[in-house]
FIZA-208742 format. One record per residue (C-alpha): residue in one letter; x, y, z. Coordinates in steps of 0.001 Angstrom, whole numbers, padded with zeros to 6 digits, always signed. Layout:
<recs>
AXYZ
...
</recs>
This chain:
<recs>
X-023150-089904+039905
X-024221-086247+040015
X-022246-083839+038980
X-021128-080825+041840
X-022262-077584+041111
X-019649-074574+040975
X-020138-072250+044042
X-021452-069339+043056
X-018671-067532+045283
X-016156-069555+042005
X-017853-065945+039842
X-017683-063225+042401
X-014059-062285+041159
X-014791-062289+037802
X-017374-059420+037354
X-017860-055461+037980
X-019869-054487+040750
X-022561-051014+039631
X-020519-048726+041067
X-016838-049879+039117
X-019141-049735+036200
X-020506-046286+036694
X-017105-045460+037899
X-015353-046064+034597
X-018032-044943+032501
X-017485-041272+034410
X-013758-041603+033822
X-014031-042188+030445
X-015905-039465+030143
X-014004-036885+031900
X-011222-038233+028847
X-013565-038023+026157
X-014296-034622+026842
X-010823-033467+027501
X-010204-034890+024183
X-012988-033259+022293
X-012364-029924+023957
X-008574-030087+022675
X-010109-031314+019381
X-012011-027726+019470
X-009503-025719+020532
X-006876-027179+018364
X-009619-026926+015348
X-010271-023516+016055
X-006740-021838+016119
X-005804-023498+012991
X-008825-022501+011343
X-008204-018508+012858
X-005173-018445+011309
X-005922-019960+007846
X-008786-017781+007871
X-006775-014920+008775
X-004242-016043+005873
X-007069-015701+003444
X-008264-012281+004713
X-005257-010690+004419
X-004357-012375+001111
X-005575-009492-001131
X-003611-007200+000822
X-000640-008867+001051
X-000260-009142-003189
X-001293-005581-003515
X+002043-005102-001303
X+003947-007054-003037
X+002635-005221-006396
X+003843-001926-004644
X+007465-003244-003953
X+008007-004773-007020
X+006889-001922-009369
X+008769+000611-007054
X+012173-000785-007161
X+011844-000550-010756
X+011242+003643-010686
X+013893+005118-013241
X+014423+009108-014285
X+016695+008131-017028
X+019309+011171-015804
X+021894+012669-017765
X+024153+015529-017436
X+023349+018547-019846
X+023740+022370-019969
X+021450+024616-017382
X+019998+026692-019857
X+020172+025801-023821
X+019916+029445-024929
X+022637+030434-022539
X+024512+028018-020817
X+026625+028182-018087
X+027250+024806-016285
X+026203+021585-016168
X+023128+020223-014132
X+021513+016676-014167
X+018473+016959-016351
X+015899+014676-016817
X+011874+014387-018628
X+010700+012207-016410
X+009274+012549-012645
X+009517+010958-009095
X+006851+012536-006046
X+005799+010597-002848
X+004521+012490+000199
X+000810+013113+001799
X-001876+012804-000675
X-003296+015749+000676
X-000142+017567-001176
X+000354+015229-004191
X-003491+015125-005010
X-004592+018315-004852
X-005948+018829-008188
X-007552+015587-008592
X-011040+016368-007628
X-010831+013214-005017
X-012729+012824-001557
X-010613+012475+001072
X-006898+012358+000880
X-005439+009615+002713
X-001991+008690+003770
X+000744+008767+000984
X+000714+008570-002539
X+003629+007406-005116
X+003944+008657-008860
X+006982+007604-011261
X+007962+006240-014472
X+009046+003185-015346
X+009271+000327-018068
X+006033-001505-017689
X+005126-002531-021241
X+001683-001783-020550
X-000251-000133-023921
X-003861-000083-024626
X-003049+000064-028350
X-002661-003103-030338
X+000211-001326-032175
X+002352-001017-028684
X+001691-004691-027109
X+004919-005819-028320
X+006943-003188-026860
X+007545-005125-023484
X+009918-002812-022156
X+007751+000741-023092
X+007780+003457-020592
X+004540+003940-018398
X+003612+006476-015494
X+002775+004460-012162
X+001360+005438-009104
X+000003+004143-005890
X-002756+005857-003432
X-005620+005452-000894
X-009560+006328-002175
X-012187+006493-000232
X-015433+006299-002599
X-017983+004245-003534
X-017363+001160-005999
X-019821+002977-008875
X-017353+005987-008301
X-014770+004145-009357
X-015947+001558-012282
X-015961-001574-010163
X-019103-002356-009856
X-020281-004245-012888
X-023302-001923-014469
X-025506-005478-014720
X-025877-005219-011538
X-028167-002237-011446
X-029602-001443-007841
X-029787-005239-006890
X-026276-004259-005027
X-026043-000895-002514
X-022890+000474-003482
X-020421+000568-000908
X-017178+003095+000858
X-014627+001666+001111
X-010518+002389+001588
X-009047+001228-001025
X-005200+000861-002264
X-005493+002501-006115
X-003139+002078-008951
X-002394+004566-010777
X-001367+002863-014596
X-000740+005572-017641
X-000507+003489-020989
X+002577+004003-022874
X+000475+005660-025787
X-001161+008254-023296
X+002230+009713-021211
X+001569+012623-020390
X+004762+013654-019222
X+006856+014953-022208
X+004023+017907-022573
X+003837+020000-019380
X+001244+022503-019695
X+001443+026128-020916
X+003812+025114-023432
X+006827+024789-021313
X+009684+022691-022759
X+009829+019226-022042
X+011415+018727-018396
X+011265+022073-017902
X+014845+022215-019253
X+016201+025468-019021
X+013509+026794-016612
X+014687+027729-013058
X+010772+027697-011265
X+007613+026300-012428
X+003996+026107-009972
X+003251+022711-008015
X+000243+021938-010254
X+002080+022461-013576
X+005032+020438-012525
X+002594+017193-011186
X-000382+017916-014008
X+000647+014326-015775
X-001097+012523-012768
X-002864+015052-010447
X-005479+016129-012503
X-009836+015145-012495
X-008658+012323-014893
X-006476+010394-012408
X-008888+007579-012020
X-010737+007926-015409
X-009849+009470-018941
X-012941+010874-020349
X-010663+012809-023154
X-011015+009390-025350
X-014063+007117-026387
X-014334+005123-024440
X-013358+006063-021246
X-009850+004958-019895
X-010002+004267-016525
X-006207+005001-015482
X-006879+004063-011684
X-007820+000542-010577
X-008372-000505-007293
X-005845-003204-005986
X-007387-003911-002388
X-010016-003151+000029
X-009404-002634+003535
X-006255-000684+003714
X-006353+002270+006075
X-002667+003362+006166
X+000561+003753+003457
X+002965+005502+004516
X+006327+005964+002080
X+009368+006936+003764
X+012482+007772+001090
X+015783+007032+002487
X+019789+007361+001601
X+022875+006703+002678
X+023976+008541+005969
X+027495+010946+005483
X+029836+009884+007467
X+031285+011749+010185
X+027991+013946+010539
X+026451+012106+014084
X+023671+013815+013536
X+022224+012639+010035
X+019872+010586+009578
X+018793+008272+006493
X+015627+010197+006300
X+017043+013286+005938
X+016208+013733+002280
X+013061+013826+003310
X+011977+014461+006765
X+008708+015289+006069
X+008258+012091+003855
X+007853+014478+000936
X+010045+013929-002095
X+010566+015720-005239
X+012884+015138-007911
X+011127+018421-009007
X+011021+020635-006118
X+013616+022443-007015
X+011039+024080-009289
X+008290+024424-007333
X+009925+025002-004023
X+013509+026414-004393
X+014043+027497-000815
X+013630+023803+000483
X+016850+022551+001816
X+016755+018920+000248
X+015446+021228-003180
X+018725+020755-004785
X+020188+017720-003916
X+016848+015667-004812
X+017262+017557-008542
X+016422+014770-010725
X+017174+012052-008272
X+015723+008784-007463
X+016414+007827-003632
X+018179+004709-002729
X+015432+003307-000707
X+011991+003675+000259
X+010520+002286+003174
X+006921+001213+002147
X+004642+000763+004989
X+000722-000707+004730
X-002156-001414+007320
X-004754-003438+006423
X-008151-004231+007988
X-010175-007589+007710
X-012959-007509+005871
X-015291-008796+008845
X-013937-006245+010901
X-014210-003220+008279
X-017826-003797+008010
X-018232-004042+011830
X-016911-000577+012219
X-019083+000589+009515
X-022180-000747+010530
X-021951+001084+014051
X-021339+004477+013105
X-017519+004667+012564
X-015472+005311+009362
X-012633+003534+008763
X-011107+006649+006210
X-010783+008685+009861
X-008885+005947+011845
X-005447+007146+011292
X-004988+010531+013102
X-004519+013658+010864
X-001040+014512+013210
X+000353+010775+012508
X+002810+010249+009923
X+003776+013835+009360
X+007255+013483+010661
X+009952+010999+009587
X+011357+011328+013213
X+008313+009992+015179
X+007327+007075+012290
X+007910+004543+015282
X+005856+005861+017708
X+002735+006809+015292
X+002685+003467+014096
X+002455+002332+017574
X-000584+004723+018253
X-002614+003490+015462
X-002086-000224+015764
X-002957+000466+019573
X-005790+002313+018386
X-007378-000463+016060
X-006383-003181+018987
X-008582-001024+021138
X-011268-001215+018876
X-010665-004739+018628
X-010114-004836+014723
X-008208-007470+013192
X-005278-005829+010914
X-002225-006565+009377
X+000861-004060+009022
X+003135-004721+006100
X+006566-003127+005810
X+009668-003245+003753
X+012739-001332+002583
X+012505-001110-001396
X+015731-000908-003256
X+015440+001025-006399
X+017502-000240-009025
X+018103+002789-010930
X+019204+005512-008369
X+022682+006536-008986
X+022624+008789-005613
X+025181+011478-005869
X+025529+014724-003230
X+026914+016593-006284
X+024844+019488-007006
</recs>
């Protein structure tokens, strides 16, 4: 008995003809690459922004060094007669010294390049000592200050001397720190032999009043052996700092403002020395403000050499008119992030309101 064949028509329904096979094989691809190109996309913006988390890294601790060490400013004030040989009232009195303002003001007797943005100098209990004999004094008083530099890393110690010319040195902004060891405060002895404070002294010139930190040995000490370099850098990159002191506003005047202390951004617990005449002279008289608004614009690193490399300098990207008046801080911040957006450079603004713990603000004169 032979057996019967299967038709071949039994088969027919039970394969793909070419064309279903190249049909599939183009859907699948269609999917394949929509899924790759997500893939890309998606790998891409998360590696932008960790990327631009690690740019902006340095920058952001050097912020966080500026609020911290700030808010813990102190003048140690007390109440004491006007003049000691012949007194006739009492007036808040204190050694030590608070100044923030343009560096083009606070710096000019330090024998920097250009003066950029603002610039912070104070006292307060660091520990910090370069002697052995002082390390254990945690709580010892030390001048501090924060500025902008714009000079080249053998200019300002940085560059290790091993590397000889193997490196080209570079320019760079740069957010200083300003760090006076306890054993070398300069403070207590103003020069000319004027008492310490200036207690009993009614005016006293701008550079004898701020000679403690603006001087040719801001950033290094030549005076001992070795050098002491006072002045560190903290981070590269940062273009703008702008410190804005603020108190209270009086109620029932509509028209004060919390930056009326100093409108200019300049603050002096000394002017009352140097400048008399100033309105805010008398009521900043050995006063710490309440707040300080710290601002700080940062560029990347990528971007900073970019800018460099065809022809610009990133020390004269903030305008010389910005950040002159407390009144327009809003809209010059606007202009120069606009600006570096236009340029297309990648930055970073950091801002806060510092509370500093020791200001006992008092209108009484």
């Amino acid at each position: 008995m032979n057996p019967v064949s299967p038709s071949p028509s039994c088969y027919r329904g039970a394969a793909f003809t070419l064309v279903e096979v190249l049909l599939s094989i183009t859907v699948l691809s269609l999917i394949m690459t929509l899924l790759v190109n997500t893939l890309t996309v998606t790998q891409r913006v998360y590696t932008g922004a960790q990327s631009r988390v690690e740019q902006f890294r340095e920058a952001r601790v050097a912020f966080e060094s500026i609020t911290r060490r700030l808010s813990q400013a102190t003048l140690n004030t007390y109440w004491d007669y006007n003049d000691p040989n012949a007194p006739t009232r009492y007036v808040r009195q204190s050694e030590l010294h608070f100044i923030c303002g343009p560096s083009a003001t606070l710096l000019n007797q330090s024998g920097l390049g250009p003066k950029l943005g603002h610039a912070v100098f104070f006292q307060a209990p660091m520990g910090v000592a370069d002697d052995q004999t002082y390390r254990e004094l945690n709580s010892s008083l030390n001048s501090w200050g924060f500025y902008l530099s714009f000079e080249e890393d053998t200019q300002l110690g940085t560059k290790p001397s091993f590397l000889g010319t193997r490196l080209n040195p570079r320019r760079r902004c740069r957010l200083m720190e300003f760090r006076q060891p306890t054993e070398r405060l300069q403070v207590y002895a103003p020069p000319g032999g004027a008492p310490s404070g200036f207690k009993g002294m009614n005016t006293a010139p701008f550079a004898a009043t701020t000679a403690w930190y603006n001087n040719p040995e801001l950033v290094r000490d030549t005076s001992v052996t070795p050098a002491l370099l006072q002045s560190r850098p903290l981070a590269e990159n940062v273009i703008a700092l702008v410190f804005s002191p603020r108190s209270p506003v009086p109620s029932g005047i509509s028209s004060a403002k919390d930056h009326d202390i100093a409108p200019d951004y300049s603050y002096d617990s000394r002017r009352f020395l140097s400048d008399p005449a100033s309105p805010v002279a008398s009521v900043s008289r050995h006063q710490l403000p309440p707040t300080v608004q710290v601002t700080m614009v940062a560029l990347d690193e990528a971007s900073a050499s970019r800018y460099e490399r065809e022809g610009g300098s990133t020390a004269e990207l903030v305008n010389a008119v910005w950040f002159k008046e407390a009144t327009q801080y809003e809209a010059d911040l606007q202009a120069l992030t606009a600006r570096l957006s236009s340029l297309k450079l990648d930055h970073q603004v950091f801002t806060t309101t510092v509370s500093i713990r020791s200001a006992k603000w008092s209108t009484n004169r």
